[in-house]
C-alpha positions as CSV (number, residue, x, y, z in Angstrom):
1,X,218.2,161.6,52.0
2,X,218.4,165.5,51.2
3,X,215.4,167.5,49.8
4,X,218.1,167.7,46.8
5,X,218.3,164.3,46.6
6,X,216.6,162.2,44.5
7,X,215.5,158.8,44.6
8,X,214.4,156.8,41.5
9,X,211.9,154.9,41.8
10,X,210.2,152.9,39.5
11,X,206.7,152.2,39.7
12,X,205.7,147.9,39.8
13,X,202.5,146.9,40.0
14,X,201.9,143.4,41.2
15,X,198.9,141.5,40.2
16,X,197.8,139.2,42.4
17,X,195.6,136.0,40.9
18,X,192.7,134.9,42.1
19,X,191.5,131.7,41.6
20,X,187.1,131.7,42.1
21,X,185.5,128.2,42.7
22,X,183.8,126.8,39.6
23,X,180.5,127.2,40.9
24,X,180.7,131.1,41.1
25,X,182.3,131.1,37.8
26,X,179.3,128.9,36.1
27,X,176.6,131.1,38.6
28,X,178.2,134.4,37.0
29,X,177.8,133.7,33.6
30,X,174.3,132.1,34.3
31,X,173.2,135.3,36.2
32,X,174.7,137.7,33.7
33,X,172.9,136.2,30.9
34,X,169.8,136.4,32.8
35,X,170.2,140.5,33.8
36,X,170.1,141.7,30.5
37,X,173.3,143.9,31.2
38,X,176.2,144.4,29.0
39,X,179.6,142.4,30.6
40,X,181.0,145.1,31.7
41,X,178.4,146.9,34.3
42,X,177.5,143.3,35.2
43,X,181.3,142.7,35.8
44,X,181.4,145.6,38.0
45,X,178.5,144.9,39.9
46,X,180.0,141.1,41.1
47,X,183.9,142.8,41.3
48,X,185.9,141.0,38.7
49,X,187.2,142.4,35.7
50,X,185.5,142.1,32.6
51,X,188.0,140.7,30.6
52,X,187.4,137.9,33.6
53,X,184.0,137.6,32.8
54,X,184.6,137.4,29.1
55,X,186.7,134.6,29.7
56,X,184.4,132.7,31.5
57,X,181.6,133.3,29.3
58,X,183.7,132.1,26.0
59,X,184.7,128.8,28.5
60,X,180.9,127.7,28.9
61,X,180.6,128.6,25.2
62,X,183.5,126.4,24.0
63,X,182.2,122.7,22.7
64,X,184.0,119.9,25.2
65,X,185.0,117.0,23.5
66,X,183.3,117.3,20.4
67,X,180.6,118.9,21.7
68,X,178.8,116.0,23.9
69,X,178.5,115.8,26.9
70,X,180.1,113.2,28.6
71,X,177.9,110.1,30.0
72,X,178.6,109.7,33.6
73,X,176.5,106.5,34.8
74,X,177.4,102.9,33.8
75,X,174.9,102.2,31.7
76,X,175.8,105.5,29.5
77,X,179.3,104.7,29.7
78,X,179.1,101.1,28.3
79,X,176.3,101.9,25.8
80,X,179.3,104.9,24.6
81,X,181.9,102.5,24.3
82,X,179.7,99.8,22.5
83,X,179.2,103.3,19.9
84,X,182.7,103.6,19.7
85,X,184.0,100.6,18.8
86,X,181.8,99.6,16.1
87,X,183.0,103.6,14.6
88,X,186.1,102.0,15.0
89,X,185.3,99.1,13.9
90,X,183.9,100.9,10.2
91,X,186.6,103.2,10.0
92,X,189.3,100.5,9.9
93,X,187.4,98.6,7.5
94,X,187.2,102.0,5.4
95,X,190.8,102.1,5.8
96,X,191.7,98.7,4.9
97,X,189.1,99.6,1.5
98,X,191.3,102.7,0.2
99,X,194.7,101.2,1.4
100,X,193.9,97.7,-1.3
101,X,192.1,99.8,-4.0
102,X,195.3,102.3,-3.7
103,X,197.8,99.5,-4.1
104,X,195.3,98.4,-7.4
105,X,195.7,101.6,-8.7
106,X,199.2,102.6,-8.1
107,X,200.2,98.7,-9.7
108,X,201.6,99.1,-13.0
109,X,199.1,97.8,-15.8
110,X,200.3,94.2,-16.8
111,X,200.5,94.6,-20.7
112,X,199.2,92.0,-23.1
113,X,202.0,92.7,-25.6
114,X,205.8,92.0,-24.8
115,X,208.6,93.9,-25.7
């Protein structure tokens, strides 16, 4: 190529993903809220971005499965499932309630006069 030449070039930047274990994600967030620094100095200090951190912060935050936690030994898991289908159990009966007294209500009234 000639000094008069010229070549176009356009810029690309490639972002490469990286993928940190569980544990360092759930250590992070544990050790940021312990320092008392705002996310992003504490994001610089451990070298992810802070929109990383954010995201792993809002993660922990966010309610799994309603919330509870789930039971992990037998005993936890049986009593759970015991819970559940007697929840069941009253919500179908609920159901079964509002589906009869909707079919009373939507009958038409029998009349007592003919014609």
């Amino acid at each position: 190529m000639s000094q008069t030449e010229t070549k176009d070039v356009t810029a690309t930047t490639t972002r490469k993903s990286v993928v940190y274990p569980e544990a360092f994600r759930r250590d992070s967030v544990a050790a940021w809220r312990r320092s008392g620094l705002s996310v992003p100095k504490y994001a610089l200090q451990i070298g992810v971005h802070e929109t990383t951190l954010y995201t792993w912060i809002r993660a922990e935050e966010r309610p799994h499965g309603g919330g509870e936690k789930t039971p992990t030994d037998l005993d936890s898991l049986q009593a759970e499932n015991q819970r559940l289908r007697a929840e069941n159990e009253n919500l179908r009966a609920q159901r079964d309630i509002l589906k009869k007294t909707l079919g009373i209500l939507s009958a038409p009234p029998e009349s007592t006069t003919k014609g």
